[in-house]
C-alpha positions in Angstrom: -37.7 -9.7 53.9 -35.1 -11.9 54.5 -31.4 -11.1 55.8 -29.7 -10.3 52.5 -32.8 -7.9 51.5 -32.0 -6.2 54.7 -28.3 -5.8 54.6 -28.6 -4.3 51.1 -31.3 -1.7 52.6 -29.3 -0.8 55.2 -26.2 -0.7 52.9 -28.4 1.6 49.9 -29.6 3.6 53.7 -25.8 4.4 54.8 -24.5 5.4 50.8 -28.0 7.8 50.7 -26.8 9.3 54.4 -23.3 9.5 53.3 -24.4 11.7 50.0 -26.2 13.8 52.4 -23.3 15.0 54.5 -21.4 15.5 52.0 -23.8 18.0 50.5 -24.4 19.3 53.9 -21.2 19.7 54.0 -20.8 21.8 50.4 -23.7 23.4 52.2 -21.4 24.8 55.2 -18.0 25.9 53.1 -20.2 27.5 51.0 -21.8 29.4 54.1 -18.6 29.9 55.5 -17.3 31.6 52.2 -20.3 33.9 52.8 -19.7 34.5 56.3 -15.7 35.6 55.8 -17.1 38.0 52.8 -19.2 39.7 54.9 -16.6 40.0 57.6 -14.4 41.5 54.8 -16.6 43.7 54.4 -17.3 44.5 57.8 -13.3 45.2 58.1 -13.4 47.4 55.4 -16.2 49.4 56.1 -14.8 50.4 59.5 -11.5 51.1 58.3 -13.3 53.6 55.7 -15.1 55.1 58.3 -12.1 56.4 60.4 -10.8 57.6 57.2 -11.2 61.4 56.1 -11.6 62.4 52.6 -9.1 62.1 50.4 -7.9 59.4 52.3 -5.9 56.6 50.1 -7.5 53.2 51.1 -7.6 49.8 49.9 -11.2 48.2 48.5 -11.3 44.3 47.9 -12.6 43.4 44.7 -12.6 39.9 45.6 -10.3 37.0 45.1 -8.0 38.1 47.5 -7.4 40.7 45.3 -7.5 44.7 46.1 -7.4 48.2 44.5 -6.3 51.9 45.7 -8.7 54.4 45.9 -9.6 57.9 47.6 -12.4 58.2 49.6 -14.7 61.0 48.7 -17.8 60.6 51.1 -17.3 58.3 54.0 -20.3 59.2 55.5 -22.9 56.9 52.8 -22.0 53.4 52.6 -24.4 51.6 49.8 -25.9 48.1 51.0 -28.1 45.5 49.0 -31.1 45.0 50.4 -31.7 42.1 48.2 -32.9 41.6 44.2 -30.5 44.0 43.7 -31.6 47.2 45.5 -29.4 49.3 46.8 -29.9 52.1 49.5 -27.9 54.7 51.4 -26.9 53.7 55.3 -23.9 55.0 56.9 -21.3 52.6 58.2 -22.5 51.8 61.7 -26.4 51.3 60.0 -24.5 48.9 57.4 -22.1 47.1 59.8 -25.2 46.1 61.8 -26.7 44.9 58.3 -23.4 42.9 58.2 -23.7 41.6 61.2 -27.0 40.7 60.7 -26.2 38.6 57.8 -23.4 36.9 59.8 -25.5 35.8 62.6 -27.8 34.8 60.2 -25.6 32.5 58.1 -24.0 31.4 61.3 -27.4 29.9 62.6 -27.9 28.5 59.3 -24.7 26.7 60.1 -25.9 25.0 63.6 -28.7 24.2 62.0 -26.7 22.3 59.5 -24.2 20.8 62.1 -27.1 19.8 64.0 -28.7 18.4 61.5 -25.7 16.5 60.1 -24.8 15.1 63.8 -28.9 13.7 63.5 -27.6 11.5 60.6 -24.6 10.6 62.0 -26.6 9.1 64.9 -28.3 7.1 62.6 -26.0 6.0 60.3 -24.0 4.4 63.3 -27.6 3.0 64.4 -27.7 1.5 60.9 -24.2 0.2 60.7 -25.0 -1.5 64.1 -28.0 -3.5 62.8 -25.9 -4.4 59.7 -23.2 -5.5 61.6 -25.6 -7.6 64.2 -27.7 -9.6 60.5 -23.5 -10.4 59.6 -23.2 -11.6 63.1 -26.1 -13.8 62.6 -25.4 -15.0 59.6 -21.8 -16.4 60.9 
């Protein structure tokens, strides 16, 4: 292979890394997005469960967006349990569901940071050899 074969590798290897971060990175706001629902929820649920019935609260409905109500039972909280079963926990069972999740998403994040620091290393270990064949060829 000779040089120019090899900067256009290393050129095609740094525009394939770069489209990798940036879908780690649509990876992580996504998780992020997750993680500040949950903690929504997490805010509500305690504020509900401090609240007696017939209490008026406020319940998200997402968007930044909110809605009056009156509690009724504050004692059941429903939780998804995934493919769309639900079941009865009361709110500390369901906050440490919610935190669950949280630390759960939040490893997923290290993992992608890690991961995304991995190819930073070897992008710049790939820009380095690129630069040295333009070196060379001057």
């Amino acid at each position: 292979m000779n040089e120019e074969e090899e900067f256009q590798r290393y050129a095609s290897m740094i525009e394939y890394y770069k489209n990798q971060l940036s879908a780690i990175e649509q990876q992580f706001s996504f998780l992020q997005a997750t993680i500040n629902d949950y903690a929504q929820a997490k805010i509500t649920i305690e504020k509900m469960k401090g609240s007696s019935k017939g209490s008026e609260i406020l319940i998200p409905i997402g968007g930044g967006t909110f809605t009056f109500a009156e509690t009724k039972d504050t004692s059941k909280i429903l939780t998804d349990i995934g493919s769309g079963i639900v079941v009865e926990k009361t709110p500390e069972e369901a906050i440490t569901v919610v935190d669950k999740r949280i630390e759960s998403l939040q490893k997923n994040q290290e993992s992608l940071t890690q991961l995304s620091q991995q190819i930073n290393g070897q992008m710049e270990d790939i820009s380095k050899k690129a630069q040295q064949l333009l070196q060379n060829k001057q």
